[in-house]
C-alpha positions as CSV (number, residue, x, y, z in Angstrom):
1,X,-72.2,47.2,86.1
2,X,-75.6,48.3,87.2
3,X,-75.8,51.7,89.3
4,X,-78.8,52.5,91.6
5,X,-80.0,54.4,94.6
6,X,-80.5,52.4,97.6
7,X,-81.2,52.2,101.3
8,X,-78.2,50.3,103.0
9,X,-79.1,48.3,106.2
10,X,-76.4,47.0,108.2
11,X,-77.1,44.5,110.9
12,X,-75.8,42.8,113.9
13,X,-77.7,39.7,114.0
14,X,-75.9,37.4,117.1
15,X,-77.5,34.1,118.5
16,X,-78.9,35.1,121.7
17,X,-78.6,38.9,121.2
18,X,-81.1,41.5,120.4
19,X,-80.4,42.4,117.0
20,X,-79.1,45.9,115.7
21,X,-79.6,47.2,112.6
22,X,-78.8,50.5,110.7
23,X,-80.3,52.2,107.8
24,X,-78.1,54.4,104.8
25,X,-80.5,56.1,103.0
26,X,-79.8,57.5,99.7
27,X,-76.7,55.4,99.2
28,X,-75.1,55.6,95.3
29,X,-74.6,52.1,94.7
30,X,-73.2,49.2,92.3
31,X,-74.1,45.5,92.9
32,X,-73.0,43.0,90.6
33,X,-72.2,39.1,91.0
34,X,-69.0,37.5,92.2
35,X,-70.2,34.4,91.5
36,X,-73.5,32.2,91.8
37,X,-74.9,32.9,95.5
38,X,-72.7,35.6,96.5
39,X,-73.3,39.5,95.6
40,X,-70.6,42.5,95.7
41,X,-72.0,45.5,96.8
42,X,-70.0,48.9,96.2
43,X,-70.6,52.2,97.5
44,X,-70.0,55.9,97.7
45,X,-69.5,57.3,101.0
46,X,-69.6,56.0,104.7
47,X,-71.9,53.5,105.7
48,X,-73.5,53.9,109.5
49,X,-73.2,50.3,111.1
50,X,-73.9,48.7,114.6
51,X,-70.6,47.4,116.3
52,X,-69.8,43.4,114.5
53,X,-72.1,43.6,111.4
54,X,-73.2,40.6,110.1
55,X,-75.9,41.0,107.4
56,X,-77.0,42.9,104.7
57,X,-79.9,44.4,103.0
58,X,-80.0,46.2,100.1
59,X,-82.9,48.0,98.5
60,X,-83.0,49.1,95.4
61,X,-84.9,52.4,94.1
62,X,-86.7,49.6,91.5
63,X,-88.4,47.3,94.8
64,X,-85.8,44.9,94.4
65,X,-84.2,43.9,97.5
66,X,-80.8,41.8,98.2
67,X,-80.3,40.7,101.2
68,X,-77.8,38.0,102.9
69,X,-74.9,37.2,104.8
70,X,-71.5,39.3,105.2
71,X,-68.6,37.2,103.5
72,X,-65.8,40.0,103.5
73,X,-65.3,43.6,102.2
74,X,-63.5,46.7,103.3
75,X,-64.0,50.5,102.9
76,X,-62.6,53.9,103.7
77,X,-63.8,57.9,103.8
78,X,-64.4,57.4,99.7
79,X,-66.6,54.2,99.9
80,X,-66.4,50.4,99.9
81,X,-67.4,47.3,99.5
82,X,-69.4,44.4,100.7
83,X,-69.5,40.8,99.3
84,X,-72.8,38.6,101.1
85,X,-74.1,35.3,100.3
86,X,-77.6,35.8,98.1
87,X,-79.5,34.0,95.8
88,X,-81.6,36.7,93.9
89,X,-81.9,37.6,90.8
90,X,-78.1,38.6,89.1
91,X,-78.4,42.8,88.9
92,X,-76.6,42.0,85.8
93,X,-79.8,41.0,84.6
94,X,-81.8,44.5,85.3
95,X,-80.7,46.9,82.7
């Protein structure tokens, strides 16, 4: 699985309310595919977020960025992960 440096935004994107969103800079990161359309994001660390997430975006330190959806994940002090619909490129595909 791929490993990169990358800025984490969380987001709170609600019908009818402003939306929030939080950057993680610097993040030590592994995405790889669940399966077509939908992206697993693990992390290192505690990720800043607004109150009800609903999107992410991740930017890689190559320009790439992935970007979708929340469909579940979990996390503690150590880290976590994130699984969110997308239909870029598979970072399986990168190294």
């Amino acid at each position: 699985m791929p490993h990169f440096t990358a800025i984490v935004t969380v987001s709170a994107e609600h019908r009818g309310r402003e939306t929030e969103a939080v950057d993680n800079p610097a993040i030590a990161v592994e995405l790889r595919t669940l399966e077509p359309g939908v992206m697993e994001l693990l992390f290192q660390g505690q990720l800043d977020a607004p109150d009800e997430p609903t999107h992410v975006c991740v930017s890689l330190d190559n320009g790439l960025n992935y970007y979708g959806p929340i469909t579940g994940g979990s996390a503690d002090e150590a880290g976590g992960r994130i699984s969110f619909e997308c239909d870029m490129v598979e970072p399986e595909l990168l190294v």
